[in-house]
Every structure is written in C-alpha cells, then in structure tokens.
N, CA, C and O of each residue as an XYZ file, in Angstrom:
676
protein
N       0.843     -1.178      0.000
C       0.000      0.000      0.000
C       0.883      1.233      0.000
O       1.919      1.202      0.664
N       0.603      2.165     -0.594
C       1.426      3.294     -0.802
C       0.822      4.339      0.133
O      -0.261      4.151      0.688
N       1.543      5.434      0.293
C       0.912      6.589      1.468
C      -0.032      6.717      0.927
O       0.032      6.591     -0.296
N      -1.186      6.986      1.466
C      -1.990      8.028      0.846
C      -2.821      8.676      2.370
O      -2.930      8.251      3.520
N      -3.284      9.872      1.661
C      -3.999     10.502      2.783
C      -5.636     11.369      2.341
O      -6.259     11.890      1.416
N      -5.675     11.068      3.615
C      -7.138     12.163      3.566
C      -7.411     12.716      4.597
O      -6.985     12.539      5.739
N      -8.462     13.709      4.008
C      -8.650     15.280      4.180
C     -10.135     14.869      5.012
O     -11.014     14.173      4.504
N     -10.195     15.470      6.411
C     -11.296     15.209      6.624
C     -12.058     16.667      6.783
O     -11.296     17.634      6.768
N     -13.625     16.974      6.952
C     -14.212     18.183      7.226
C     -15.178     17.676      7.959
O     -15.842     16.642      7.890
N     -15.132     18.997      9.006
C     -16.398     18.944      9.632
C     -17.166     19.969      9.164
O     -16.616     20.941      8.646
N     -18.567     19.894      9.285
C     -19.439     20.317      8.723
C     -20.183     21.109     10.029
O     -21.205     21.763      9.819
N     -19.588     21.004     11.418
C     -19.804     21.579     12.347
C     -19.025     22.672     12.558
O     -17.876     22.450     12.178
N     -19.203     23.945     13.083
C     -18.509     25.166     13.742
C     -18.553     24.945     14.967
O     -17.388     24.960     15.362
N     -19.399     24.702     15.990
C     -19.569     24.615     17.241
C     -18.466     23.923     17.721
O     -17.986     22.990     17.077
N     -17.876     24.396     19.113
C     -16.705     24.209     19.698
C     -17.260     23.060     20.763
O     -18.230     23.251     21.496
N     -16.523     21.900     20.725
C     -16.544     21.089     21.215
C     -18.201     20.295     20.639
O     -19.006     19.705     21.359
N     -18.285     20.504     19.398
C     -19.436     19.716     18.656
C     -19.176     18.143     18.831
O     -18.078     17.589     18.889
N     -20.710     17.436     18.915
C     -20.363     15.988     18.695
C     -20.006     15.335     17.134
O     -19.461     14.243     16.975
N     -20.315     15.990     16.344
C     -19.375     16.038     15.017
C     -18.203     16.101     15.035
O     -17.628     15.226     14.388
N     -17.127     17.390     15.946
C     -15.944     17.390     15.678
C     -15.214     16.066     16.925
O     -14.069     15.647     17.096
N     -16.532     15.758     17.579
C     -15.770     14.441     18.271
C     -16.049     13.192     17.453
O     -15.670     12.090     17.848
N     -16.543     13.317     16.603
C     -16.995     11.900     15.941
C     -15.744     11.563     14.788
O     -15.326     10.517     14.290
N     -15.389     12.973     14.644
C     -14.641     13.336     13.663
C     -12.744     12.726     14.296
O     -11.841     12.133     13.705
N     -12.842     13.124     15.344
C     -11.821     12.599     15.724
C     -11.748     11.149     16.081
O     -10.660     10.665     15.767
N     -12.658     10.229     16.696
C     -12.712      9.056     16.697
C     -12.413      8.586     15.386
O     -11.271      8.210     15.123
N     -13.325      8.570     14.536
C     -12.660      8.157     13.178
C     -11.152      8.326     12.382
O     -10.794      7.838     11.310
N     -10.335      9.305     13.434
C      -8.944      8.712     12.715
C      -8.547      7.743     13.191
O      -7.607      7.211     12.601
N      -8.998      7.172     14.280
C      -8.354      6.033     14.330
C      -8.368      4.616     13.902
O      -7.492      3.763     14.041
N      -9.553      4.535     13.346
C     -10.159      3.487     12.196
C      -9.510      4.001     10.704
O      -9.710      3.188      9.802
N      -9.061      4.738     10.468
C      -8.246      5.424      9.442
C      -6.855      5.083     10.003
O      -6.424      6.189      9.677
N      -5.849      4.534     10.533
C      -4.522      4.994     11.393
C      -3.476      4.966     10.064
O      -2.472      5.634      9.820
N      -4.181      3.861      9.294
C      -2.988      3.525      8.295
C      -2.344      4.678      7.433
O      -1.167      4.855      7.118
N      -3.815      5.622      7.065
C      -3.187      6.499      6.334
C      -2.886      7.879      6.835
O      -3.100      7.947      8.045
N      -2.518      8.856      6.379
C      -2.155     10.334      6.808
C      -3.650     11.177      7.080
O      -4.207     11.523      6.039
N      -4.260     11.494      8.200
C      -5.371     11.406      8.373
C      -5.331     12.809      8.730
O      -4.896     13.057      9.855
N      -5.793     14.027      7.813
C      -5.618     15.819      7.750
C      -7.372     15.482      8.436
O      -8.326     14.888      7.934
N      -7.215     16.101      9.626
C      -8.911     17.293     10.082
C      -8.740     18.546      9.306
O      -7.514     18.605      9.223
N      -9.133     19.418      8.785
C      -8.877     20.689      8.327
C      -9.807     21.372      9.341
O     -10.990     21.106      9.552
N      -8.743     22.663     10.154
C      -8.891     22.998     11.273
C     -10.571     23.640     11.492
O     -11.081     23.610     12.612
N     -11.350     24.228     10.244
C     -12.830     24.721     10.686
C     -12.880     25.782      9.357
O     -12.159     26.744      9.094
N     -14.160     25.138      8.557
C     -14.336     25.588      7.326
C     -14.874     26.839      7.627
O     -15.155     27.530      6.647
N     -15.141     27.423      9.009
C     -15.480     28.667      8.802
C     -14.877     29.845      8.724
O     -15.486     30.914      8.752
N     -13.239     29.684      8.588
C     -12.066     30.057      7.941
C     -12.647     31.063      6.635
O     -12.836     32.267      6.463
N     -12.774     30.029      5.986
C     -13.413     30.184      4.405
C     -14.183     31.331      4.031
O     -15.397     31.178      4.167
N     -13.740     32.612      3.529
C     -15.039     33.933      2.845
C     -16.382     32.662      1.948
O     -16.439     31.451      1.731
N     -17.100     33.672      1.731
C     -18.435     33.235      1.061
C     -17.739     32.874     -0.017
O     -16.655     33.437     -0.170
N     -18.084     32.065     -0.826
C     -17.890     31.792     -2.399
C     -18.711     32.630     -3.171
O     -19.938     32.665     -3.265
N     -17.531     33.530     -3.893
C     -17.877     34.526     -5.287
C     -17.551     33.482     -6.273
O     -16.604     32.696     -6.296
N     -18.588     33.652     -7.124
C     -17.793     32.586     -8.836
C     -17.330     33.799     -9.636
O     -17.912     33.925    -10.714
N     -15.952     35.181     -9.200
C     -15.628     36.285     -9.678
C     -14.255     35.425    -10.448
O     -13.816     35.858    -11.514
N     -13.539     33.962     -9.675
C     -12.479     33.700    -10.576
C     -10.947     34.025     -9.273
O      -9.779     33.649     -9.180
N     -11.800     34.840     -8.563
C     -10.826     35.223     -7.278
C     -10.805     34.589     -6.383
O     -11.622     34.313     -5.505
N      -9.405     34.220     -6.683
C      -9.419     33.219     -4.883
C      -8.712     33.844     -3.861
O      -7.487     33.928     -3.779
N      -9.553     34.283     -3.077
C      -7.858     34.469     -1.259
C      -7.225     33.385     -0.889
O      -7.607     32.221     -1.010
N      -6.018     33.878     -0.329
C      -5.025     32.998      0.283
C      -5.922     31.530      1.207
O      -5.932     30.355      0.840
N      -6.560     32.094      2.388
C      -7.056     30.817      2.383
C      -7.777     29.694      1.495
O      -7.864     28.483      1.695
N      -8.092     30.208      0.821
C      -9.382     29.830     -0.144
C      -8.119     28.308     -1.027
O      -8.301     27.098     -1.159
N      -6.936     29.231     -1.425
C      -6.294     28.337     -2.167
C      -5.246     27.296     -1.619
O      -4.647     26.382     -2.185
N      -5.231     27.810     -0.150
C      -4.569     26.828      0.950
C      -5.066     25.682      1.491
O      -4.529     24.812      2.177
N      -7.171     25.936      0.703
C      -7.884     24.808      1.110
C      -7.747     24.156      0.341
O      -7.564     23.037      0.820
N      -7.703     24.139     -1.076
C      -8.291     23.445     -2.208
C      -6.907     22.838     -3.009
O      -7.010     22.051     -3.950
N      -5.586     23.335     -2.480
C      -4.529     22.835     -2.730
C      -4.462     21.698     -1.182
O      -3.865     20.718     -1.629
N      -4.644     21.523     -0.313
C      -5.282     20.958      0.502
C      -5.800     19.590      0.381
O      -5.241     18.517      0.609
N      -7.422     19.951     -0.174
C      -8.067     18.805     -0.404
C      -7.436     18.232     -1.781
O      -7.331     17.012     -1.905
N      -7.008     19.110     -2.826
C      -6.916     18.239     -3.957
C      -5.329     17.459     -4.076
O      -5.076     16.779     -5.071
N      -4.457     17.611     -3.121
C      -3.699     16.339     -2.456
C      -4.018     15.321     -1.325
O      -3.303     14.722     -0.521
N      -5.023     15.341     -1.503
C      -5.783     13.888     -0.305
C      -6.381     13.051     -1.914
O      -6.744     13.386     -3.041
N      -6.208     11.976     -1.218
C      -6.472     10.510     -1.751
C      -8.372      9.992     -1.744
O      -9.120      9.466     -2.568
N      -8.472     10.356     -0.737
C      -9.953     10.662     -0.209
C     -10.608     11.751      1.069
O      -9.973     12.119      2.057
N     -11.775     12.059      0.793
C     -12.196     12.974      1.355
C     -13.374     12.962      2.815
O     -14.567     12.835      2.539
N     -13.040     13.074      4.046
C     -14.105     12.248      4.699
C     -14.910     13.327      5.540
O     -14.379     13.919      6.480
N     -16.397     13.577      5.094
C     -16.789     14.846      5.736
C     -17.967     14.106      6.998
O     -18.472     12.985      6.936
N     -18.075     14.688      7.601
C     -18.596     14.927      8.914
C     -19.380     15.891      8.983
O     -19.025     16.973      8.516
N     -20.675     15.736      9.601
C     -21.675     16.858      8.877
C     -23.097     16.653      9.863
O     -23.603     15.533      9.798
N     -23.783     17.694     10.793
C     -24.862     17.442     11.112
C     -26.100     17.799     10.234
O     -25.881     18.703      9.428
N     -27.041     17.405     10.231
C     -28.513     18.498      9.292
C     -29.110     19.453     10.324
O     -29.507     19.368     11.486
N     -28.996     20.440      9.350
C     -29.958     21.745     10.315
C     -30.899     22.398      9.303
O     -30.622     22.942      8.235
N     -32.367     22.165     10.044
C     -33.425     22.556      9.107
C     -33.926     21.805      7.729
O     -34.660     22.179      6.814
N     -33.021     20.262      8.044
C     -33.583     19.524      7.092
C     -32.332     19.782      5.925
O     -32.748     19.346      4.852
N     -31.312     20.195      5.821
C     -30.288     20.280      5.398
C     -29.350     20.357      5.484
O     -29.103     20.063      6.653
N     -28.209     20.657      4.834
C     -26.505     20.729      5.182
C     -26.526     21.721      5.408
O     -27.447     22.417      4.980
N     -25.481     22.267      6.214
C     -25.080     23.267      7.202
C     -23.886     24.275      6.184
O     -22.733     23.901      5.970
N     -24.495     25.620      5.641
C     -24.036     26.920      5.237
C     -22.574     26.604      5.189
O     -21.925     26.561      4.144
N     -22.166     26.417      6.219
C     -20.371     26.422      6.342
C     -20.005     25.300      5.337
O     -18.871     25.538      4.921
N     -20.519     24.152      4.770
C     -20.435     23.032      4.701
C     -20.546     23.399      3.030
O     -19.797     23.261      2.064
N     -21.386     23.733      3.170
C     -21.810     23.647      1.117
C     -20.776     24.872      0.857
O     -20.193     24.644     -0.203
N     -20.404     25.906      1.352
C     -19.441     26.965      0.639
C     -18.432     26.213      0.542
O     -17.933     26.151     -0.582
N     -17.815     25.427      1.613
C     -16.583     24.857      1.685
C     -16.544     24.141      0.046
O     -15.660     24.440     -0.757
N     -17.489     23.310     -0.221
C     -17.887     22.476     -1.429
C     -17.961     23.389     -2.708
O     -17.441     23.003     -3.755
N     -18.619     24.622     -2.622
C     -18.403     25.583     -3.542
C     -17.388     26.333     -3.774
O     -17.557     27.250     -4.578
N     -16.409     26.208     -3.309
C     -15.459     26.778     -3.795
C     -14.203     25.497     -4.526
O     -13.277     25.718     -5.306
N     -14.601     24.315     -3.967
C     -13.969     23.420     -4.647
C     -14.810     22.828     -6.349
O     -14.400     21.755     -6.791
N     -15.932     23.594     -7.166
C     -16.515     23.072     -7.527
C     -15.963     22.754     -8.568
O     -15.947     21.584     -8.950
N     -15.205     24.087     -9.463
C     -14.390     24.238    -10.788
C     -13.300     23.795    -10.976
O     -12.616     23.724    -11.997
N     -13.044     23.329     -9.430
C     -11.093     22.993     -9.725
C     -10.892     21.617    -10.000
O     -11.053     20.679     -9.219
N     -10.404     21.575    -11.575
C     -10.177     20.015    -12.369
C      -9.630     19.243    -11.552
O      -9.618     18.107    -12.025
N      -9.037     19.306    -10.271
C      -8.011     18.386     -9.176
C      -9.560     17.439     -8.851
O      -9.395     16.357     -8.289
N     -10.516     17.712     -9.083
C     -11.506     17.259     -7.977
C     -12.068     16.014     -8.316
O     -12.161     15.263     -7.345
N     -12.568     15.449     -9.631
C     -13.220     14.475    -10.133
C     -12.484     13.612    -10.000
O     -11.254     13.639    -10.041
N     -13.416     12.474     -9.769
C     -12.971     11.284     -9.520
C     -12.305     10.813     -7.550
O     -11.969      9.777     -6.978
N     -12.388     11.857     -7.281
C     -12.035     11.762     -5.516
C     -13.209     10.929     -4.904
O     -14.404     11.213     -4.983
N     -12.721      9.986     -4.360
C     -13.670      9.013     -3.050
C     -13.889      9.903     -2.481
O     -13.277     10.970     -2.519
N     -14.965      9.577     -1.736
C     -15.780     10.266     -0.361
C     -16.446      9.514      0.277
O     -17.383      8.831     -0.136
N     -15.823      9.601      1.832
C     -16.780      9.046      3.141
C     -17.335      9.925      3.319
O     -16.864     11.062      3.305
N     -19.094      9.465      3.647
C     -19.828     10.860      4.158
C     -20.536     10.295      5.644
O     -20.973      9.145      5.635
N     -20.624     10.967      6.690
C     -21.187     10.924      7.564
C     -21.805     11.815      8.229
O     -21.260     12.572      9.031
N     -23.121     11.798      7.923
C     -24.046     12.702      8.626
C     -24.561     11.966     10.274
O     -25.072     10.863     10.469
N     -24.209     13.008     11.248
C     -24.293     13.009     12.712
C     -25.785     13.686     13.147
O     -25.589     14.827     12.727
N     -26.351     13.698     13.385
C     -27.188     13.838     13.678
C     -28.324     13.753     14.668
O     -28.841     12.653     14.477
N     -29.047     14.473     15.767
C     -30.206     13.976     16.656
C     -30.989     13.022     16.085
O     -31.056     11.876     16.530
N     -31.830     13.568     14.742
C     -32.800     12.458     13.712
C     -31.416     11.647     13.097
O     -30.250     11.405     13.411
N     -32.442     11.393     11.943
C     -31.521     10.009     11.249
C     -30.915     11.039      9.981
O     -30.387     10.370      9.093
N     -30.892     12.432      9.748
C     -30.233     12.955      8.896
C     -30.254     12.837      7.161
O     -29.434     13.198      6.316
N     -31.338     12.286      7.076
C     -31.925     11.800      5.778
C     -31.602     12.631      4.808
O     -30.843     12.376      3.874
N     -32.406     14.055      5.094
C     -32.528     14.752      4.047
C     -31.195     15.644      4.010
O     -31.206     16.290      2.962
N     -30.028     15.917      4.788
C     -28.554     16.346      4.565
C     -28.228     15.279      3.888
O     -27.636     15.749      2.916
N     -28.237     13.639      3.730
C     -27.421     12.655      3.401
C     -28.139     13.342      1.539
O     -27.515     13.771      0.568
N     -29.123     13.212      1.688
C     -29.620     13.267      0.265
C     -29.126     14.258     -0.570
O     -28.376     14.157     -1.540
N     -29.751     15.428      0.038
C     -28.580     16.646     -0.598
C     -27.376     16.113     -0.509
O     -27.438     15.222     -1.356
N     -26.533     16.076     -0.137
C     -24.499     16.112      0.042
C     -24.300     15.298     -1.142
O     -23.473     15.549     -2.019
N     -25.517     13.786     -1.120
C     -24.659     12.668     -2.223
C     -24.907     13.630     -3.283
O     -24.010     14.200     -3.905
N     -26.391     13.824     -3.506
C     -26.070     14.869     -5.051
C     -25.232     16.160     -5.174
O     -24.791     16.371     -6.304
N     -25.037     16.747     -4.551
C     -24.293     17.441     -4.173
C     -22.499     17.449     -4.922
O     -21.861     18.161     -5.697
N     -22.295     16.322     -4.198
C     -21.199     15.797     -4.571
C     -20.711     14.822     -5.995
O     -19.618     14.644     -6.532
N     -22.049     14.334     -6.273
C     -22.390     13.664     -7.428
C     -22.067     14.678     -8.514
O     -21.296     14.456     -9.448
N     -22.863     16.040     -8.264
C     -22.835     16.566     -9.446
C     -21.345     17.574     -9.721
O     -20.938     18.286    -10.639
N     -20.877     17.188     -8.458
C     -19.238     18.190     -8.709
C     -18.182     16.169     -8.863
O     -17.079     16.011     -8.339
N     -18.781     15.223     -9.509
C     -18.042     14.074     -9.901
C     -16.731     13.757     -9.279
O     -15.557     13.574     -9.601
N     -17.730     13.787     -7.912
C     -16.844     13.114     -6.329
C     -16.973     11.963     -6.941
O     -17.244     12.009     -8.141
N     -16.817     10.664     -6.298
C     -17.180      9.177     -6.233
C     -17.432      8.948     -5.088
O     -16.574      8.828     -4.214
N     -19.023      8.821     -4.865
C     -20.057      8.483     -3.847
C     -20.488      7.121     -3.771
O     -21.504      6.902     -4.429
N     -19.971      6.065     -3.108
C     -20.604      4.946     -2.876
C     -21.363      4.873     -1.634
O     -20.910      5.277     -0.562
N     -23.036      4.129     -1.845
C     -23.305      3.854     -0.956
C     -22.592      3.429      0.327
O     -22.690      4.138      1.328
N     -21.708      2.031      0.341
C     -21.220      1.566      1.319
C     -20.223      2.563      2.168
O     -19.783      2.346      3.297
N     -20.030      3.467      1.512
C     -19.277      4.701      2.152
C     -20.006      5.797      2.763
O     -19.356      6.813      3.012
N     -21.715      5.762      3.157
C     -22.336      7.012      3.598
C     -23.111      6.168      4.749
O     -23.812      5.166      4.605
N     -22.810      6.797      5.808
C     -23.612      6.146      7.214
C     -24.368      7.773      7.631
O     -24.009      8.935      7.443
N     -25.049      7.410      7.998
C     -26.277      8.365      9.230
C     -26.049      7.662     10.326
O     -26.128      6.433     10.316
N     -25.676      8.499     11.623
C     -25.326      8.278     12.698
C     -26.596      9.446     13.494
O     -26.641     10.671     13.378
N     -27.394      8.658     14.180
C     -28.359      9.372     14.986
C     -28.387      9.389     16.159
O     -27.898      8.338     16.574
N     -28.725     10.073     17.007
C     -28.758      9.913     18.497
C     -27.439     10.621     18.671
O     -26.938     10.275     19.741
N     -26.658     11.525     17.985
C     -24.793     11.509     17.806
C     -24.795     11.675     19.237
O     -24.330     10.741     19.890
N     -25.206     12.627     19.812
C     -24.692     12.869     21.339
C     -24.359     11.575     22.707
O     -23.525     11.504     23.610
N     -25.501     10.697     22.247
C     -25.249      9.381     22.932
C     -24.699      8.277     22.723
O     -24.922      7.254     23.371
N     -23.729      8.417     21.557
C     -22.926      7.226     20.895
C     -21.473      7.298     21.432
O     -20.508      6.794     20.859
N     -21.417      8.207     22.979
C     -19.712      8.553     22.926
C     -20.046      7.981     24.900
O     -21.147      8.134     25.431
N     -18.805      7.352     25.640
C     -18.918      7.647     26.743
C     -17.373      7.905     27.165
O     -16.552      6.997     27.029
N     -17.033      9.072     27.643
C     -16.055      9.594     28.228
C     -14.968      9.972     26.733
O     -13.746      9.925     26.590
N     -16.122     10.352     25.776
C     -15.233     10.931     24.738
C     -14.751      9.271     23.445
O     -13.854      9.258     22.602
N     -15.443      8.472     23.683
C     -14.526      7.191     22.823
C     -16.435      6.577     22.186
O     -17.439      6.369     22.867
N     -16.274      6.490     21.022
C     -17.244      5.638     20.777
C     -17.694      4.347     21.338
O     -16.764      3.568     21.546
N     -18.900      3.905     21.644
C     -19.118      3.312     22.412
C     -20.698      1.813     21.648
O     -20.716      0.600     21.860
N     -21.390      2.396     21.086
C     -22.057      1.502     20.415
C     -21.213      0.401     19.431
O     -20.472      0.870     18.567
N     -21.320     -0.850     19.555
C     -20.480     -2.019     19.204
C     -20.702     -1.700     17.516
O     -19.763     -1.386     16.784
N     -22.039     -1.834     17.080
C     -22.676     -1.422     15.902
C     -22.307     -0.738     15.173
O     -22.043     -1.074     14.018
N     -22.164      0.559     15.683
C     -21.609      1.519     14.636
C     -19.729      1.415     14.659
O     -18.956      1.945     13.861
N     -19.476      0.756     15.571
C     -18.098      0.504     15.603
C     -17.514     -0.532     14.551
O     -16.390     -0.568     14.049
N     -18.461     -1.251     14.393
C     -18.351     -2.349     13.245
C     -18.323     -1.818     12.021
O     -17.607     -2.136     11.072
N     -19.262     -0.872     12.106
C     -19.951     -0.448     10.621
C     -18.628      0.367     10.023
O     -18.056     -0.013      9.002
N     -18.234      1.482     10.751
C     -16.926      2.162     10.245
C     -15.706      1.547      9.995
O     -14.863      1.998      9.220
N     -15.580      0.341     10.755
C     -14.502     -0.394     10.748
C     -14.407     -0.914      9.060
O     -13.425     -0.766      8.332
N     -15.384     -1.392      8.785
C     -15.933     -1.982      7.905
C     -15.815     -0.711      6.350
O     -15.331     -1.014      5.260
N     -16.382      0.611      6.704
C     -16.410      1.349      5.693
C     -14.365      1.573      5.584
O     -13.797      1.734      4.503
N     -13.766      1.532      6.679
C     -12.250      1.809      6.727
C     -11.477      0.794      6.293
O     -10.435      1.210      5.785
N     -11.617     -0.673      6.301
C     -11.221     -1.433      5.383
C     -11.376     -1.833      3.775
O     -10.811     -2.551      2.950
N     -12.558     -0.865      3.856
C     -12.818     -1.172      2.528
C     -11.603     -0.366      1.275
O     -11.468     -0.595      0.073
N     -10.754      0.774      2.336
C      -9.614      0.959      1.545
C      -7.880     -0.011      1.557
O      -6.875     -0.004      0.846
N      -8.353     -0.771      2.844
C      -6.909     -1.224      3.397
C      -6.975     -2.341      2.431
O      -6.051     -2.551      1.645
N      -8.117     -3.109      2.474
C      -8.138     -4.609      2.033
C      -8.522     -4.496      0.124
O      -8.609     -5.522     -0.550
C-alpha cells in the first residue's frame, strides 16, 4: 500500500461539537493512512464565482486536492446541510483536481439525517466526487454514541470499521 492521505471536514462550527468528536474518533479506524482534520471551514469567505481566490481559499483546495480521499462529517440543520459546509464544497466546484475523488460521508445527527445525506450525495455527485453507498452512514442519536469521549455503540463501531477497510483490504 502506498501513502496516501485524507482530508477530513467537519461540517460543524460549534466548539466542542459531537461532530468534531466523531470526527476525531474516526482517525483512528483510518490509522494507516495520513489522516488531515482541516482545522474549521469557517475560515473560508463566502464563495464569489468572480475567478478570485484568497489565500485561504487556495490553501484549502490545494489541501483537499492532495488527499487521496475525502471524509466529511456533517450534522442536518433545518432539514439540510449546514451553510459552512456547502461553501466549503463551492469553492472546490471548478477545480479540475476534484473528479474522480472518493468520499466518506457521515451525517451526525439527533434524527436520522436523511434529508442532509440526500442533498451532500447529489451534491457531490454533481461536482463528480465518487459516492458509494457503502461509504455514507447516518449516525443518529450523535450525542449518545460517545462515553467519556470514545465511541461506544459495538454497531456503529463495526460499521466504520468496515467502511475503513474497505480501503486497506
């Protein structure tokens, strides 16, 4: 197996979110490869399609478009993906580095996160990510799946294990 790495996002701002803890459990079902959090997409100005990029803007997207795969982390609010979350995605939309990139998606969530999972796959579909089912879990209840900070349901411990080999093996 050769290095490879990925770029993960949270789709949360909130400090000390159960996203950005879910987010961290999952590198370690990842250990093999070079496993980037990118520190908080709310870094990021609004996306203009003017052709202008700022310094951060191109520190992200040179960023993601050296990761191997892409693993976002994401709650639904209002029945959708979260503002911070889709700009981050819009500003990566035009840049030829992007097609053909894997993506783990995991929507965290109180409900079962349905309608964020639905948007993101098309979402991502139509900027020609590579979205496999076996790679998108809804994680519900997020707040009660952790005890003393470590995942704790056997189930979903399987399930990721499972989406994380599917690159090793």
């Amino acid at each position: 197996m050769g290095h490879k790495r990925i770029i993960a996002l949270n789709g949360s701002l909130r400090v000390g979110s159960s996203n950005g803890q879910f987010l961290n459990a999952l590198e370690d079902f990842f250990s093999p490869f070079e496993f980037i959090i990118y520190p908080s997409l709310g870094d990021l100005p609004h996306f203009t399609p003017d052709g202008h990029f700022p310094e951060v803007v191109l520190q992200f997207k040179e960023l993601v478009s050296r990761a191997d795969y892409i693993v976002i982390v994401t709650p639904e609010y209002a029945h959708g993906v979260p503002g911070v979350l889709k700009n981050a995605l819009d500003w990566l939309v035009s840049d030829e580095r992007m097609p053909g990139k894997e993506v783990f998606l995991f929507v965290c969530s109180a409900g079962d996160g349905f309608h964020a999972m639905e948007s993101l796959k098309e979402v991502l579909r139509t900027m020609s990510l590579v979205v496999k089912e076996e790679r998108c879990l809804s994680v519900s209840s997020i707040r009660s799946q952790f005890i003393e900070g470590r995942l704790k349901n056997e189930s979903l411990i399987d399930k990721i294990s499972s989406m994380a080999s599917s690159l090793i093996y």
